[in-house]
C-alpha positions in Angstrom: 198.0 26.4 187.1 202.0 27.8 186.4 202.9 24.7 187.5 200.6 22.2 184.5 201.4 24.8 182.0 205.3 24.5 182.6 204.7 20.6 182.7 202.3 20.4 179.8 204.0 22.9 177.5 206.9 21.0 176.4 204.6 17.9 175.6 202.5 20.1 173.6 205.1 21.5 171.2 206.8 18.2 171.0 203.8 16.7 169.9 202.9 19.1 167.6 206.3 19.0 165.8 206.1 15.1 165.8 202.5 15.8 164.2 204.7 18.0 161.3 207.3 15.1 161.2 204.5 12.8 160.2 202.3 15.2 157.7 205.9 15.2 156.1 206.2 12.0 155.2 202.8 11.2 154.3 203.3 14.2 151.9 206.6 12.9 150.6 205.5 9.1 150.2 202.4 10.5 148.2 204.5 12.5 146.1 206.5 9.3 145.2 203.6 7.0 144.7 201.7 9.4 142.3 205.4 9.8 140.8 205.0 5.3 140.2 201.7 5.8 138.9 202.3 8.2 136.7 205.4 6.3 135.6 203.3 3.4 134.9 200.5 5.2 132.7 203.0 6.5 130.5 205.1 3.7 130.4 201.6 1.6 129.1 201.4 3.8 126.5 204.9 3.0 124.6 205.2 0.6 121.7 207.9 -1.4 122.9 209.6 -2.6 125.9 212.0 0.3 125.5 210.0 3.0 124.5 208.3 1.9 127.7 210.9 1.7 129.9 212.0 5.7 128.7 208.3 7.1 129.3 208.6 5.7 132.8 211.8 7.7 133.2 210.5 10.7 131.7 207.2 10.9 133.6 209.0 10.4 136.7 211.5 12.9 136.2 208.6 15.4 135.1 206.7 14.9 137.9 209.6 15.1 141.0 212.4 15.3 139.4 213.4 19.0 140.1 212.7 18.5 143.8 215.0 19.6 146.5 214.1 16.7 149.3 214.7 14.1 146.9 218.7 13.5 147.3 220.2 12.6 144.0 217.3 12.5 142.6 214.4 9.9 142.0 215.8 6.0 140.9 213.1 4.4 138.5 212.8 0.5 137.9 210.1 0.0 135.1 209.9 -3.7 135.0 208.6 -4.6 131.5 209.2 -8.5 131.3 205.8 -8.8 131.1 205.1 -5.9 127.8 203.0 -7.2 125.5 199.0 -7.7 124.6 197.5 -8.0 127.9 200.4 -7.7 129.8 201.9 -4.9 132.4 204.4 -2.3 133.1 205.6 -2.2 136.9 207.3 1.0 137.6 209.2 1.2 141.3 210.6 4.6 142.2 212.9 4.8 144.8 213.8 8.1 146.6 216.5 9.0 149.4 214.1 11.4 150.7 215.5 14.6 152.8 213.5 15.2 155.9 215.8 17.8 157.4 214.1 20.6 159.8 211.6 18.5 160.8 213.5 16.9 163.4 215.0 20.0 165.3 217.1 20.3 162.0 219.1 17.5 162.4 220.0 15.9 159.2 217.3 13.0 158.8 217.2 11.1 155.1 214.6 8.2 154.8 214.8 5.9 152.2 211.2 5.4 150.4 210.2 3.9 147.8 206.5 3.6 145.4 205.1 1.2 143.2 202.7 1.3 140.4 201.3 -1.5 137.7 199.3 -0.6 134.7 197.9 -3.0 132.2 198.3 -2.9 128.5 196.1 -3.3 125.8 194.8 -6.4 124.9 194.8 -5.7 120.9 197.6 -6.6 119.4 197.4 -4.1 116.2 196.5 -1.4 118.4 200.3 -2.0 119.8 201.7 -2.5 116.7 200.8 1.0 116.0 198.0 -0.4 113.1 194.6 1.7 113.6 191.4 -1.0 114.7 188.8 0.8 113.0 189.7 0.2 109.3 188.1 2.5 106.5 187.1 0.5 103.7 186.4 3.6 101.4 184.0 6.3 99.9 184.0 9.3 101.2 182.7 9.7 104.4 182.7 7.4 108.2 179.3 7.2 110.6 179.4 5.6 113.9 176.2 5.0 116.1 176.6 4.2 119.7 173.5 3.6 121.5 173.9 2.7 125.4 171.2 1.3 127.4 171.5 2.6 131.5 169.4 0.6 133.9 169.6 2.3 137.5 170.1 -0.1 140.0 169.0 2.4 143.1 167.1 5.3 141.5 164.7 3.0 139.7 162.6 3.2 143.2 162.0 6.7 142.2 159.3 7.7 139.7 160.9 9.2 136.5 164.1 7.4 137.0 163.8 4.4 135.5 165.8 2.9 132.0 166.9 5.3 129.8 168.8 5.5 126.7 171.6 7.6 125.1 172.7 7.7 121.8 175.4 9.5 119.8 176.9 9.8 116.0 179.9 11.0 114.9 181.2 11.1 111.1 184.9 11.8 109.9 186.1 12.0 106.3 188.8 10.4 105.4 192.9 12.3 105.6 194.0 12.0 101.8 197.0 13.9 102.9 196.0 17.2 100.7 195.0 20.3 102.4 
């Protein structure tokens, strides 16, 4: 029994620290892909190619920018060639990622790298920074939305069957006075 355990033991641990080695760099690469895709949401929200291109950098700095793994910090690529009504942003971040002490603490740096797309709005005025819904007037604003929700699986089920929701909402116009 001495004998397997002396045999066996060294496999274990080596395999358990390879197991570390790998949670590491799933943790790291998801890190960097939620770093791209939150690049890319802010970068779909600027006005212009270059406002765009900034948010990426900002949201990518915010979210693993202060890291210590990431060596020199995080490069961003926001691709915008493609801004505009119904368009996309493309944000790549690369990352010289620091995997030290996971491998007997030898110095070990991989190279990884994320990608994210978001698309813009179709609406040209709502990029242009003009507001869609227009007031015309007077002195107050109603909307009525009514939506219609057919079940597709419950609708076996008595009591589940089409049902309807509906909600208001009313604003008064900003005249810019307190």
């Amino acid at each position: 029994m001495s004998l397997e355990f002396v045999l066996l033991a060294p496999l274990f641990i080596v395999f358990m620290m390879f197991l570390v080695a790998v949670g590491r760099v799933v943790d790291v690469q998801s890190q960097i892909n939620g770093a791209a895709r939150d690049a890319a949401r802010a970068a779909s929200t600027g006005r212009s190619p270059e406002a765009a291109a900034s948010l990426a950098r900002e949201a990518v700095e915010y979210s693993i920018g202060g890291t210590s793994w990431c060596k020199g910090g995080p490069q961003v690529t926001p691709d915008v060639s493609e801004f505009g009504p119904g368009g996309q942003v493309t944000v790549t971040v690369q990352c010289d990622a620091d995997l030290s002490g996971v491998a007997f603490s030898m110095p070990v740096a991989k190279a990884m790298r994320g990608r994210a797309l978001a698309f813009l709005d179709e609406y040209p005025d709502e990029l242009e920074g003009t507001p869609l819904c227009r007031y015309p007037g007077g002195d107050e604003v109603e909307v009525t939305v009514t939506i219609a929700v057919q079940p597709q699986l419950l609708n076996l089920l008595p009591g589940f069957s089409e049902f309807k929701m509906t909600s208001t909402a009313s604003a008064h116009p900003d005249d810019g006075n307190p």
